[in-house]
LOGUFI-836054 format. One record per residue (C-alpha): residue number from 1; residue in three letters; z, x, y. Coordinates in pm, 1 decimal. Each point is the difference from the previous one (the first is absolute). Layout:
BEGIN
<rec num="NUM" residuo="Ala" w="Z" u="X" v="Y"/>
...
END
This chain:
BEGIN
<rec num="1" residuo="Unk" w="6746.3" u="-9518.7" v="3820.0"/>
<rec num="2" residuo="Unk" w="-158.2" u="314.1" v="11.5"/>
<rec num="3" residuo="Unk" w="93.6" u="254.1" v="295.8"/>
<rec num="4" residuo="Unk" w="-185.2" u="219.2" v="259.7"/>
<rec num="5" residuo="Unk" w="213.4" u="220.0" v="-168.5"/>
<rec num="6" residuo="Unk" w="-131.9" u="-50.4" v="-340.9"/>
<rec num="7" residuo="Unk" w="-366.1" u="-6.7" v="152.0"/>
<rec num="8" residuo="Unk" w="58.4" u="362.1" v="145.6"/>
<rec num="9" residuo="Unk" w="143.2" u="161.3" v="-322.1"/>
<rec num="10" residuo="Unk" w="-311.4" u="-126.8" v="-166.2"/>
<rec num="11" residuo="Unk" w="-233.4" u="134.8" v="205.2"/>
<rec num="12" residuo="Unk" w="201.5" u="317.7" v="6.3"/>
<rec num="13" residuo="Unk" w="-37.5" u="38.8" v="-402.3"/>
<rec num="14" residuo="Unk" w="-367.0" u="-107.8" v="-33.7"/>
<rec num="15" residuo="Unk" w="-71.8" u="304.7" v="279.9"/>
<rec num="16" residuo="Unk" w="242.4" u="252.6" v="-227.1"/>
<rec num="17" residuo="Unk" w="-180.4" u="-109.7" v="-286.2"/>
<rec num="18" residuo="Unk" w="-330.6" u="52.4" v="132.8"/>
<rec num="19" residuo="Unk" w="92.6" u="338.9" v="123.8"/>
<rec num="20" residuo="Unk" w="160.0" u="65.7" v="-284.7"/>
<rec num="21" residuo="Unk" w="-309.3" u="-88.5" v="-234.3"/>
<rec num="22" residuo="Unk" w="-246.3" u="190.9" v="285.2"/>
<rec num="23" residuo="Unk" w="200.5" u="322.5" v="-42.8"/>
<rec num="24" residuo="Unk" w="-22.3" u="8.0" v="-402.0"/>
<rec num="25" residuo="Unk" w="-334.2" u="-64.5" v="20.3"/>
<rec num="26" residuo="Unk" w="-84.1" u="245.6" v="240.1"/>
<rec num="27" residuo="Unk" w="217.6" u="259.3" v="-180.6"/>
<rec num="28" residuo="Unk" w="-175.9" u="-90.6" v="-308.8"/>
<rec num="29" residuo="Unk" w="-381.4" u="43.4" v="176.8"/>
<rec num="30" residuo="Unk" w="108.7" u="278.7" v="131.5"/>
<rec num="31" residuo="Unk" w="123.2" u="170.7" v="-332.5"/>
<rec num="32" residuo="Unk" w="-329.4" u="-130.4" v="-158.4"/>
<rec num="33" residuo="Unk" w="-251.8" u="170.9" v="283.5"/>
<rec num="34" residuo="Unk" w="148.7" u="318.7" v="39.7"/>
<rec num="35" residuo="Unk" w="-21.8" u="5.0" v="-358.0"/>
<rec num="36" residuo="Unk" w="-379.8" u="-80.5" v="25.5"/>
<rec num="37" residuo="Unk" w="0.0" u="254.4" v="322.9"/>
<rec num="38" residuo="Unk" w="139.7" u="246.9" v="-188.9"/>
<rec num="39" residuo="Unk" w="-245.1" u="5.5" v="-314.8"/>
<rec num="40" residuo="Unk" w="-270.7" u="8.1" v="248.7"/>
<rec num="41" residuo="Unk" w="112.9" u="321.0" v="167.8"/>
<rec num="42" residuo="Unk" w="31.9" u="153.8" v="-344.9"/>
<rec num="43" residuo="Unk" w="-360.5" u="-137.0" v="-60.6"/>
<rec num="44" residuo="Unk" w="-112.3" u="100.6" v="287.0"/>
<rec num="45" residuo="Unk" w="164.5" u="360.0" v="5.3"/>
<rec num="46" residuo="Unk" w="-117.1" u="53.9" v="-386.5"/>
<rec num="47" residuo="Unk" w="-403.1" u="-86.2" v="168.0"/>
<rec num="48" residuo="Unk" w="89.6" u="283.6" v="274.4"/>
<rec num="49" residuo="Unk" w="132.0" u="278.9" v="-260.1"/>
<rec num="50" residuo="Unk" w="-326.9" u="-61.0" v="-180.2"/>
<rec num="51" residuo="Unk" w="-245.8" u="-16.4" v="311.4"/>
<rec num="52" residuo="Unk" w="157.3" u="327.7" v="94.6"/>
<rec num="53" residuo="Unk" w="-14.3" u="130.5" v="-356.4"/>
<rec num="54" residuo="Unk" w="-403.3" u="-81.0" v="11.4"/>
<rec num="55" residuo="Unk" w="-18.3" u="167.3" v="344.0"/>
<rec num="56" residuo="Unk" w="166.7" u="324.6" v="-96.4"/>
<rec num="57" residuo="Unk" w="-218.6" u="7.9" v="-323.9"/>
<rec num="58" residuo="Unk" w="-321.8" u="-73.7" v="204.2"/>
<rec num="59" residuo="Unk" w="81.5" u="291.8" v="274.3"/>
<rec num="60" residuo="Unk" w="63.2" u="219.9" v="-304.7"/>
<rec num="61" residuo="Unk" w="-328.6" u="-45.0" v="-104.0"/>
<rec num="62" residuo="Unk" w="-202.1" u="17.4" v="303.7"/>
<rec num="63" residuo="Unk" w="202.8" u="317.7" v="38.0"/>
<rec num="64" residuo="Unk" w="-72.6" u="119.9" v="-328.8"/>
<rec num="65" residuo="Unk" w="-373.6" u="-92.1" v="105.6"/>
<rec num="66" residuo="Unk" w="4.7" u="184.1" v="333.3"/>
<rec num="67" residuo="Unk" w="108.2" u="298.9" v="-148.2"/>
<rec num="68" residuo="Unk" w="-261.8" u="6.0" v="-245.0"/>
<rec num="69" residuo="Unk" w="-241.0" u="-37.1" v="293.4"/>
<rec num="70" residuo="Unk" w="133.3" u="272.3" v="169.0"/>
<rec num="71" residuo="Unk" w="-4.1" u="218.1" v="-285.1"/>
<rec num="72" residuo="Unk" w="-342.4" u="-99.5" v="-151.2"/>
<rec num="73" residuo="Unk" w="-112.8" u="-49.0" v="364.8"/>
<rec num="74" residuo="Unk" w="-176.6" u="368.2" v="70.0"/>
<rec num="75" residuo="Unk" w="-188.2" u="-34.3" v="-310.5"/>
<rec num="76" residuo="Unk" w="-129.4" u="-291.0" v="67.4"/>
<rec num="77" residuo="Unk" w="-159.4" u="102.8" v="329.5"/>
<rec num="78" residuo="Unk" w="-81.5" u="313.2" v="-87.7"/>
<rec num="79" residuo="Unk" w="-356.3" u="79.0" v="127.6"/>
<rec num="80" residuo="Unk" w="-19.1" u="-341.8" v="166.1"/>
<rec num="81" residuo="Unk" w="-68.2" u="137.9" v="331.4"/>
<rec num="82" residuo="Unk" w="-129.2" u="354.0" v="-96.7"/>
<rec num="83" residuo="Unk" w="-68.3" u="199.2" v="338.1"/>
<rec num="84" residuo="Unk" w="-20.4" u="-290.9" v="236.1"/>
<rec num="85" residuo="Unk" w="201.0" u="17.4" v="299.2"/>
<rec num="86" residuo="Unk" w="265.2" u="-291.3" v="97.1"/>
<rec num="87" residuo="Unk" w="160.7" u="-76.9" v="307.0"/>
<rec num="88" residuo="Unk" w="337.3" u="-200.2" v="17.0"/>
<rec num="89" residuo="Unk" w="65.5" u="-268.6" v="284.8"/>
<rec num="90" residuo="Unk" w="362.8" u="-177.6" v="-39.8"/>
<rec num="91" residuo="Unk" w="132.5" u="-271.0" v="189.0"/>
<rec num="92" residuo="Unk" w="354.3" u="-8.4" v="177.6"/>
<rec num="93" residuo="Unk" w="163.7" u="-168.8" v="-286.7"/>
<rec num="94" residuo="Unk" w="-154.1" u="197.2" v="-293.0"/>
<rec num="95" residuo="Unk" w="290.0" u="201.8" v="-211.1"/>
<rec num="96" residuo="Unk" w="-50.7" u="409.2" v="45.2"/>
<rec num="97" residuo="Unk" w="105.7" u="-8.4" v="-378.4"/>
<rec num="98" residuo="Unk" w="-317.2" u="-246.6" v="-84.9"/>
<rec num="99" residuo="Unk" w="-203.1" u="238.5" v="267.7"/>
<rec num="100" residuo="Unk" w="125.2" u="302.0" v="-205.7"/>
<rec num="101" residuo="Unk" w="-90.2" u="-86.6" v="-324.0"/>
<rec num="102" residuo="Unk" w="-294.6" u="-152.8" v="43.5"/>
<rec num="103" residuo="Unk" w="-100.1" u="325.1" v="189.1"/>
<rec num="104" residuo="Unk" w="54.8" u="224.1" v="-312.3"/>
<rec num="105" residuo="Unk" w="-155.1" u="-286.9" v="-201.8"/>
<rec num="106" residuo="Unk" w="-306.8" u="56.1" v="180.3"/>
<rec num="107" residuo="Unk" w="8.7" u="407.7" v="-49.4"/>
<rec num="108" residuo="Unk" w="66.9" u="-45.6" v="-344.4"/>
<rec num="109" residuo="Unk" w="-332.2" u="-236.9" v="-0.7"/>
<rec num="110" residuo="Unk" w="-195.1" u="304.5" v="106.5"/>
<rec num="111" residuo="Unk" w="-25.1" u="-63.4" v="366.1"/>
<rec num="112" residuo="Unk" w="100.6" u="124.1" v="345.8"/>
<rec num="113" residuo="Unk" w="204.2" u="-132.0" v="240.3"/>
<rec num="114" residuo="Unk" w="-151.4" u="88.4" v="342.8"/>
<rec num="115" residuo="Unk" w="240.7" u="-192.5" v="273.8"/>
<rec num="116" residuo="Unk" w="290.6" u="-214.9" v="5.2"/>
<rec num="117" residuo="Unk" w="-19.8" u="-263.7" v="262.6"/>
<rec num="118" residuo="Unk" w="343.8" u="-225.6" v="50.4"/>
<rec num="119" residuo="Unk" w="-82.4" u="-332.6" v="208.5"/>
<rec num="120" residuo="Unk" w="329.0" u="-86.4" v="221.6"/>
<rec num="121" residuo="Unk" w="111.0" u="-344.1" v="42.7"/>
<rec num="122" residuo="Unk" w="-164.7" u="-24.1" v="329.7"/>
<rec num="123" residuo="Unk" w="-341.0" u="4.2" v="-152.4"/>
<rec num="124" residuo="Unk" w="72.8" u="-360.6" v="-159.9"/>
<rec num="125" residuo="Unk" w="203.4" u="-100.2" v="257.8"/>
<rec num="126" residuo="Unk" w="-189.1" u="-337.8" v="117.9"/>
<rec num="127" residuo="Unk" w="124.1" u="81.6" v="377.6"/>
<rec num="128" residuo="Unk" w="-159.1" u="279.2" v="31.3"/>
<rec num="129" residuo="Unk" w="-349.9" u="-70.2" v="-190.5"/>
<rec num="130" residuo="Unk" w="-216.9" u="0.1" v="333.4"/>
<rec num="131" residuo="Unk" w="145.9" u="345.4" v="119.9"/>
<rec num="132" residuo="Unk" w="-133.8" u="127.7" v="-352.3"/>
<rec num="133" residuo="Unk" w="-315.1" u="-176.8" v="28.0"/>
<rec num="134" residuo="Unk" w="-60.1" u="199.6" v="339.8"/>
<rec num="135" residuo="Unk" w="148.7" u="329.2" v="-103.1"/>
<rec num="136" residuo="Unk" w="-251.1" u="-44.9" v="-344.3"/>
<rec num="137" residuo="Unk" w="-288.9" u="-69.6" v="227.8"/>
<rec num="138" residuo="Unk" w="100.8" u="318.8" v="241.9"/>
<rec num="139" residuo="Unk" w="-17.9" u="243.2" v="-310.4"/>
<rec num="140" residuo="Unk" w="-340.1" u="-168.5" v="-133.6"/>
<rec num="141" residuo="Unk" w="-200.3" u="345.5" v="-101.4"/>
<rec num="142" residuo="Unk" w="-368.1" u="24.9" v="95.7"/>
<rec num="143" residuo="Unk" w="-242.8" u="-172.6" v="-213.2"/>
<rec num="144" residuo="Unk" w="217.2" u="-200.6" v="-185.7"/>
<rec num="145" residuo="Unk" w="5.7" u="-370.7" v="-36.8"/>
<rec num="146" residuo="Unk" w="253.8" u="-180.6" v="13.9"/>
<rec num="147" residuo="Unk" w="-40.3" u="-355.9" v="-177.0"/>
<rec num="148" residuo="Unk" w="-35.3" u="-315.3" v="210.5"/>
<rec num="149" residuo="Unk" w="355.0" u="-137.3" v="-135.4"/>
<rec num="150" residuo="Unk" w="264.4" u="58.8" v="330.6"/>
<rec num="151" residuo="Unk" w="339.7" u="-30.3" v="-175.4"/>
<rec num="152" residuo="Unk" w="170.1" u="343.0" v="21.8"/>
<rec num="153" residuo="Unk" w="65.1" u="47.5" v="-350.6"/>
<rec num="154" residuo="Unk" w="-405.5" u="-2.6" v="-118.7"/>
<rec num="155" residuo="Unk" w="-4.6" u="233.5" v="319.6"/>
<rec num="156" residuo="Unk" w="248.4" u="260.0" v="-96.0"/>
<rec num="157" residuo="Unk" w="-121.5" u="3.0" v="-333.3"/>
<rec num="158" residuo="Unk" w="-331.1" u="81.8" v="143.8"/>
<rec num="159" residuo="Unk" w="101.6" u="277.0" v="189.3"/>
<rec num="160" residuo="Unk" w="208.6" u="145.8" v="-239.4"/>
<rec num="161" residuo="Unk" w="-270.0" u="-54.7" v="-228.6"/>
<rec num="162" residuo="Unk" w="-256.9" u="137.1" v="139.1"/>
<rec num="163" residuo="Unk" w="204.6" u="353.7" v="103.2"/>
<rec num="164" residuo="Unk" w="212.1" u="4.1" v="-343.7"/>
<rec num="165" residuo="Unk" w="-249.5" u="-61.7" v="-260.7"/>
<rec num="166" residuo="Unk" w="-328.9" u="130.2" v="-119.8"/>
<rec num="167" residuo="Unk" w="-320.3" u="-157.0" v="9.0"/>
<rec num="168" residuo="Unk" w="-27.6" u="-171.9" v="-367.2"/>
<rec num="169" residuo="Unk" w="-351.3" u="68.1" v="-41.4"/>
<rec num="170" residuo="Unk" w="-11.5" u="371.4" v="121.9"/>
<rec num="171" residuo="Unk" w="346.2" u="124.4" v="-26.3"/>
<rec num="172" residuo="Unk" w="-29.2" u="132.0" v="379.7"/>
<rec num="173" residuo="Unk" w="229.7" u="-41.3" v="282.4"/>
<rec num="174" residuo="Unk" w="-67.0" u="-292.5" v="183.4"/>
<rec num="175" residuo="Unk" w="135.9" u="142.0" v="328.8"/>
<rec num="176" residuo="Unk" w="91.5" u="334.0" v="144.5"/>
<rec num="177" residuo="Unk" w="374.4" u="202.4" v="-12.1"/>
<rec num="178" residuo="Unk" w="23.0" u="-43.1" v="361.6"/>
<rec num="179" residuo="Unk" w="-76.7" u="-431.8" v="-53.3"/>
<rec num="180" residuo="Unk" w="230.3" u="-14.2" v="-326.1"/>
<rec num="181" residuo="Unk" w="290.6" u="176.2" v="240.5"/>
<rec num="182" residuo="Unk" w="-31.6" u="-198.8" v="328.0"/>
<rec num="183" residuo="Unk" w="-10.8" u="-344.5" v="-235.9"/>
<rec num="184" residuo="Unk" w="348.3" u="134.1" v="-174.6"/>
<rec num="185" residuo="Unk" w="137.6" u="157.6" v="303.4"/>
<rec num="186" residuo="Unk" w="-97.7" u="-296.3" v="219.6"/>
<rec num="187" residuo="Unk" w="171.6" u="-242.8" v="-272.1"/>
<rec num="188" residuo="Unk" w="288.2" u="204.5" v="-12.6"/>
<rec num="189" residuo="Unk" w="74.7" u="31.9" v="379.3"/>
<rec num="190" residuo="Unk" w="-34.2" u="-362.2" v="52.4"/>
<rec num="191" residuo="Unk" w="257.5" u="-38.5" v="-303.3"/>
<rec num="192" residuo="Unk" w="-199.5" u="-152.2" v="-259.7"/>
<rec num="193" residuo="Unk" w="-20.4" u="273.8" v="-278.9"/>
<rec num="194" residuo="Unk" w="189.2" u="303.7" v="-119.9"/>
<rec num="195" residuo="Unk" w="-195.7" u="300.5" v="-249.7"/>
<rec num="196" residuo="Unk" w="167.0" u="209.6" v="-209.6"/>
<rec num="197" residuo="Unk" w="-203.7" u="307.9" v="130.4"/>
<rec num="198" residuo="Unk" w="-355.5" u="80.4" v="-76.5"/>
<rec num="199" residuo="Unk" w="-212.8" u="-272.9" v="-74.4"/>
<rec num="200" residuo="Unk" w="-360.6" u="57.0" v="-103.4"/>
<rec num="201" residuo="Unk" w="-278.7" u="-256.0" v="-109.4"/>
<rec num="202" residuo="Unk" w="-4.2" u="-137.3" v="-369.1"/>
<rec num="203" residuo="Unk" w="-205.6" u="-208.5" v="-190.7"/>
<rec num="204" residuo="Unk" w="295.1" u="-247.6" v="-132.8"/>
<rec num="205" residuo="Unk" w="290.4" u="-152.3" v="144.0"/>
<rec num="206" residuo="Unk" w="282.0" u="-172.7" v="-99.2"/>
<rec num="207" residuo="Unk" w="221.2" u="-213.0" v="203.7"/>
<rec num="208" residuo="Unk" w="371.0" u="-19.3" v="-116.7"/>
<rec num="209" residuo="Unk" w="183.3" u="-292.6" v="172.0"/>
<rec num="210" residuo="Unk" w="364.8" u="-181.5" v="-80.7"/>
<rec num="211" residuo="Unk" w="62.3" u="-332.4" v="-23.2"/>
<rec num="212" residuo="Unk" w="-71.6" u="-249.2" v="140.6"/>
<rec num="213" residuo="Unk" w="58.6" u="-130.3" v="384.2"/>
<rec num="214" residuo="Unk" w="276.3" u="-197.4" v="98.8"/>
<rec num="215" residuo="Unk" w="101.1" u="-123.3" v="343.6"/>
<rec num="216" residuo="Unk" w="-176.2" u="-103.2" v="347.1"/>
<rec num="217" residuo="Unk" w="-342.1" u="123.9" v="-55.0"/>
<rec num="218" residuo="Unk" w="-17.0" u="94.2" v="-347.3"/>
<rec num="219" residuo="Unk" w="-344.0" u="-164.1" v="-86.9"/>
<rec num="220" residuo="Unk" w="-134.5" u="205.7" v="320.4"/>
<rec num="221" residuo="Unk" w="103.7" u="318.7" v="-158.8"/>
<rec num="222" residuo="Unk" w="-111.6" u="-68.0" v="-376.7"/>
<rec num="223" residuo="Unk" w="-347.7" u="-130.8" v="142.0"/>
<rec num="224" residuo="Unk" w="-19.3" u="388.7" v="225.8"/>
<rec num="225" residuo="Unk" w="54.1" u="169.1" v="-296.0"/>
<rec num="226" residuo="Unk" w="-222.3" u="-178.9" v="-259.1"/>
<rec num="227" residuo="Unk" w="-276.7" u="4.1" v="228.1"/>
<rec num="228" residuo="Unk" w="60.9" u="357.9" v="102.2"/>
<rec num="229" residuo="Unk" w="34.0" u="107.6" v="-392.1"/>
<rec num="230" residuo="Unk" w="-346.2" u="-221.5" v="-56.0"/>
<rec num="231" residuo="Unk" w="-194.5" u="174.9" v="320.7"/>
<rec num="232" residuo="Unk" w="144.4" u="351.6" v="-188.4"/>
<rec num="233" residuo="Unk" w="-156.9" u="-83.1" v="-292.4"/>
<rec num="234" residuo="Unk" w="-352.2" u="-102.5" v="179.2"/>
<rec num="235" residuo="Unk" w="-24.4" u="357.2" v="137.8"/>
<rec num="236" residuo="Unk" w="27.9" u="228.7" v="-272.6"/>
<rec num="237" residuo="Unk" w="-60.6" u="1.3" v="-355.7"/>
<rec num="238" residuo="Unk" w="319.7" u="-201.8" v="-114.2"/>
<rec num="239" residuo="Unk" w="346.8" u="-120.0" v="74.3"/>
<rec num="240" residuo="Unk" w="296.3" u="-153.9" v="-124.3"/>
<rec num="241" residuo="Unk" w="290.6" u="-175.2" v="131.7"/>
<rec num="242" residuo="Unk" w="325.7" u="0.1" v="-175.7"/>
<rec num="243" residuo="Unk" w="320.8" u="-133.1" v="35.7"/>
<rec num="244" residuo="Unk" w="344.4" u="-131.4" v="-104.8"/>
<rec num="245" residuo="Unk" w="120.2" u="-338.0" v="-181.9"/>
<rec num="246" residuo="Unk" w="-98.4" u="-255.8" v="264.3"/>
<rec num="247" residuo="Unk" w="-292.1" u="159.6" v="176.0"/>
<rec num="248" residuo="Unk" w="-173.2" u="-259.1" v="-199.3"/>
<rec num="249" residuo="Unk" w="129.0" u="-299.4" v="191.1"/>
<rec num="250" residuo="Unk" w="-113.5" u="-172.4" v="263.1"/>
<rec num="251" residuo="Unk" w="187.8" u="205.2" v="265.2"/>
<rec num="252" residuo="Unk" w="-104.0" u="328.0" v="-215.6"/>
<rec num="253" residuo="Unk" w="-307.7" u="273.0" v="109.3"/>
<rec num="254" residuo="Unk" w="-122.8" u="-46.5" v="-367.5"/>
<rec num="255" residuo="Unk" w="9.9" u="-425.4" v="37.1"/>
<rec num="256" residuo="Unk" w="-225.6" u="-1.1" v="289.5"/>
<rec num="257" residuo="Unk" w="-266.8" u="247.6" v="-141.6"/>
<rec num="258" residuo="Unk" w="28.3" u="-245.7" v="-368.3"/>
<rec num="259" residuo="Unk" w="-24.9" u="-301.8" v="193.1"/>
<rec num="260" residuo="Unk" w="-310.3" u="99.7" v="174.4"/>
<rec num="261" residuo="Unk" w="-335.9" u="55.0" v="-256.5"/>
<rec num="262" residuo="Unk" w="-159.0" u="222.7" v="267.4"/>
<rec num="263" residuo="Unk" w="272.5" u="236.5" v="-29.3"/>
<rec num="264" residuo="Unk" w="48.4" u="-51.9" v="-359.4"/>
<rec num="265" residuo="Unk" w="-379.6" u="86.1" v="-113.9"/>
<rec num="266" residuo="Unk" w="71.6" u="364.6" v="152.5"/>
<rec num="267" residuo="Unk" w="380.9" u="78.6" v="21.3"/>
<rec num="268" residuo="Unk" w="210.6" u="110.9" v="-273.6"/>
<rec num="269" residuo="Unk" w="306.2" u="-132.7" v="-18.1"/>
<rec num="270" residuo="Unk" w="344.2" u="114.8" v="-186.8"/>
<rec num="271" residuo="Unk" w="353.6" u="-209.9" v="29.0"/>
<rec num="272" residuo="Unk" w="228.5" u="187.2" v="-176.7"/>
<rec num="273" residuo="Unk" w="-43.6" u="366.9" v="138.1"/>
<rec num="274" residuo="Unk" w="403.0" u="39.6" v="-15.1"/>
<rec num="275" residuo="Unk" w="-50.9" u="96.6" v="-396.6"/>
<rec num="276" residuo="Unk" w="-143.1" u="259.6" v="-211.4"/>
<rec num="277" residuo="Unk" w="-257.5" u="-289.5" v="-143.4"/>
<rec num="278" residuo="Unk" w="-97.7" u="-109.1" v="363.1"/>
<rec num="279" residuo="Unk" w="-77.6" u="344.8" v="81.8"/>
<rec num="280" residuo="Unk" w="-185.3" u="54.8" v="-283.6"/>
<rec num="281" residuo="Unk" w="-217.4" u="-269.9" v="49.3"/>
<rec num="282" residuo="Unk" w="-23.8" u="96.1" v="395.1"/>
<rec num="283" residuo="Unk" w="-137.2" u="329.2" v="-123.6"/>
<rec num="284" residuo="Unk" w="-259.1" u="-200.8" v="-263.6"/>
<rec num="285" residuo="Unk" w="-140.5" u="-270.9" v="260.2"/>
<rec num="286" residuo="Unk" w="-70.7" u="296.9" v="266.3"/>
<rec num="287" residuo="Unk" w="-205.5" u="115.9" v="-301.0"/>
<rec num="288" residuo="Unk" w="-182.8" u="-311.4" v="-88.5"/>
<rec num="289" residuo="Unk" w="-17.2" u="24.8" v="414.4"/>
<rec num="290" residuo="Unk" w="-270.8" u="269.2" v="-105.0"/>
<rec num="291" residuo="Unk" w="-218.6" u="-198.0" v="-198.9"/>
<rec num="292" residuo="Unk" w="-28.9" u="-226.5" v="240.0"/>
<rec num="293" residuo="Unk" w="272.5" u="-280.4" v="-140.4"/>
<rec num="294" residuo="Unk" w="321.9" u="-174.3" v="121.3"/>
<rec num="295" residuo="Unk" w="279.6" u="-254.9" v="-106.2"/>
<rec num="296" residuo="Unk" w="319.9" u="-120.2" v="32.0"/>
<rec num="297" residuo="Unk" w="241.2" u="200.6" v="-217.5"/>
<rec num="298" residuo="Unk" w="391.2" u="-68.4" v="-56.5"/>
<rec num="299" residuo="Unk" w="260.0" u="-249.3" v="-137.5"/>
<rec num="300" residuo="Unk" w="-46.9" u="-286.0" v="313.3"/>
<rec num="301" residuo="Unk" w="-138.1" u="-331.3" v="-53.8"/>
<rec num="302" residuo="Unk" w="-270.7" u="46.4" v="209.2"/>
<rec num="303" residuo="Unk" w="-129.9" u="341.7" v="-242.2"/>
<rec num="304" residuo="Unk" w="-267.1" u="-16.8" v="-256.9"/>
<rec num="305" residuo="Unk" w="148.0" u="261.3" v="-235.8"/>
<rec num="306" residuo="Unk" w="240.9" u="264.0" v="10.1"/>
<rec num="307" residuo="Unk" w="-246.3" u="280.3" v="31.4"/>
<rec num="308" residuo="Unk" w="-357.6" u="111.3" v="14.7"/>
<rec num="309" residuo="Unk" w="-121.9" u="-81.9" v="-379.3"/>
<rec num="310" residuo="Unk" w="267.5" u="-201.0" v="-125.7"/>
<rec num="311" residuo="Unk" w="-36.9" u="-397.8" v="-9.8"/>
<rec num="312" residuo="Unk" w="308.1" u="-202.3" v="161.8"/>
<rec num="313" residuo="Unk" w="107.9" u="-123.2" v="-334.6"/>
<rec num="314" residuo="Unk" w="33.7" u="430.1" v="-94.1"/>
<rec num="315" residuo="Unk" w="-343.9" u="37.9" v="-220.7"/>
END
């Protein structure tokens, strides 16, 4: 007769067996995957080596390229911009080294800087757009006209147009020394604009910007500046706004003005001002400014070739 005892020592063996069997399988799987895990990571850390070989050879050659912008950069413009008169607006974000250079550029083009104006992050600033809208109205000189548009950046640019810049057809003022300082000072006092010293009319401008926007807001304050940089370019005989990598995105000064053909049939446009080759073409497009042209210049989807003359595919 067979025993509870027997029954229970049965049991007892098929459940050692079984955990017997479970644990050299296991130890076998697990000998097999990490062995699978482990060519992966060599894989995987072989693809990495050469991504970051590619990158370091691609940097060396855009910096090999920048250079050679830099250095063939004065010749190019040389002349460009022969005894026409420039005046330089930046935004909050724009780099003083971009500012610099692209200052000296424009010398070495044949022109003359005439006034630095820096716009401070207030002028953007969504939450305070209807205090510049009222302070821009204040400052409005006699006998101009302001367009119909109400947002504050058309209206700034207005202003500043119309006291910065020279009539395009006559080359005249188109506002008095006492009008073009009460529009600066009264900007400046209500905290909206900084100049580096003197600033006297010219026929061109160029506005240098950063980035583009990120945060609460940061449509609102690409959408001031494109339309401010457009209304610029309305009252004087040309400008052109230039910025950063990523001023041509959707949050970007420069991606507003390409995404809108009204502002794109007038305004200039230049995305990668922070190199030689973007400054270079900033100086060109203020030129083809001149003759009455514009485009969208730089390396962003949203450009139609890299500079004034040269088709996006380099011909």
């Amino acid at each position: 007769m067979i025993s509870l005892r027997y029954h229970i020592v049965s049991i007892a063996a098929c459940f050692l067996a079984l955990a017997i069997g479970v644990v050299l399988g296991s130890t076998a799987l697990n000998g097999s995957l990490l062995s699978g895990l482990a060519s992966q990571k060599e894989d995987l850390g072989s693809q990495v080596a050469d991504l970051e070989a590619q990158r370091n050879s691609l940097n060396a050659r855009l910096g090999d390229a920048d250079a050679f912008a830099g250095a063939m950069g004065p010749k190019v413009v040389a002349g460009q911009l022969d005894k026409r008169s420039v005046v330089l607006v930046t935004t909050e974000d724009a780099k003083p080294a971009d500012r610099d250079a692209l200052k000296q550029l424009v010398g070495q083009a044949g022109a003359a800087v005439t006034g630095e104006i820096q716009l401070t992050e207030a002028f953007s600033d969504p939450m305070r757009s209807d205090q510049l809208r009222d302070v821009v109205s204040r400052l409005q000189p006699a006998g101009v006209q302001f367009p119909t548009a109400g947002d504050p950046g058309t209206l700034a640019g207005a202003l500043i147009g119309s006291v910065a810049l020279l009539n395009k057809d006559s080359a005249q003022p188109q506002s008095t020394p006492v009008e073009l300082a009460a529009a600066l000072g009264g900007l400046t006092d209500g905290g909206f604009l900084k100049t580096g010293g003197d600033v006297k009319p010219a026929q061109l401008a160029i506005v240098l910007t950063g980035s583009k926007y990120t945060g609460d807001g940061a449509g609102d304050r690409a959408s001031t500046i494109a339309r401010f940089a457009a209304q610029l370019d309305r009252s004087g005989a040309g400008t052109v706004l230039a910025g950063d990598a990523g001023s041509a995105d959707g949050t970007g000064a420069i991606g507003v003005v390409r995404a809108d053909t009204s502002s794109t049939s007038i305004l200039s446009t230049v995305d990668n001002a922070e190199t030689a080759a973007g400054r270079v073409t900033t100086i060109m497009a203020l030129r083809e400014q001149l003759e009455g042209g514009a485009g969208r210049y730089g390396i962003a989807g949203n450009a139609q070739a890299p500079a004034p003359g040269i088709a996006a595919d380099g011909n």
